[in-house]
N, C-alpha and C positions, 0 to 999 in steps of 0.2 A: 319477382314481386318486390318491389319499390318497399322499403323499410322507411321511417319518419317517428320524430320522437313526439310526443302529445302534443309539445307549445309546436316545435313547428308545423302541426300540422292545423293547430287553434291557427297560426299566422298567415296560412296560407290554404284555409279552407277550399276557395273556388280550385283551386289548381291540383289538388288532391282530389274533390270531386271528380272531375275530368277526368284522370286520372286513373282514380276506378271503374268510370266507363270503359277502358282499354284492359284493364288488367286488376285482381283486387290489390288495396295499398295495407300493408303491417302498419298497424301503430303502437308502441311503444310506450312504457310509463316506469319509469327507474329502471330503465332497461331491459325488461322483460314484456315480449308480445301480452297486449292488451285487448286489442279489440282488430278486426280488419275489416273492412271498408270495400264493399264490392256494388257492382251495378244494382238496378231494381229486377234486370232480366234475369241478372245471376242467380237473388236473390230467389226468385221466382224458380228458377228453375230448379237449386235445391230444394225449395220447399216441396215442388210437386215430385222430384227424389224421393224426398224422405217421406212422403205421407205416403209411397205406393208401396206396395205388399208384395215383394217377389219370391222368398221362401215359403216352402210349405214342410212341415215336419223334418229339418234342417237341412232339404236339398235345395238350390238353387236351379230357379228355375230357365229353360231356355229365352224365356223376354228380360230376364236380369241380364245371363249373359249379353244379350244381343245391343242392348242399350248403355252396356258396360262398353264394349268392345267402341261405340258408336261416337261416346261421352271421351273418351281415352283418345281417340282418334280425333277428335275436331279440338281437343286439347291438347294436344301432342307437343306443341315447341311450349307450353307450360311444362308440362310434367317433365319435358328433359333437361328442360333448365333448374327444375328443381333436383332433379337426381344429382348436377355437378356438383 
């Protein structure tokens, strides 16, 4: 994930837009993450994450799993490149 400090990303809005289409971008303000920057599909698709209801009386249900495993899988060279 592309890190960027607030002016430059004020200086080079379009190209960080973009940008975000591929991957979300960190933006930065005194040097501490601020805010981050991701597509409208991304955006979308956490939201419909977060609004679904997959525990019930605090098990976790087999469609959590199943879309966990799914979600991890189609992001996979993300989350490994986060782990280095």
């Amino acid at each position: 994930m592309p890190t960027v400090t607030a002016s430059e990303f004020q200086k080079n809005f379009g190209a960080f837009k973009e940008a975000a289409q591929r991957e979300p971008v960190k933006i930065t303000s005194n040097g501490r993450e601020s805010v981050v920057l991701i597509s409208a599909a991304s955006f979308a698709e956490y939201q419909q994450f977060k609004n679904q209801k997959y525990a019930y009386g605090g098990e976790v249900t087999e469609e959590f799993t199943d879309i966990l495993a799914d979600r991890m899988k189609k992001h996979k060279a993300v989350l490994e490149g986060l782990a280095k």
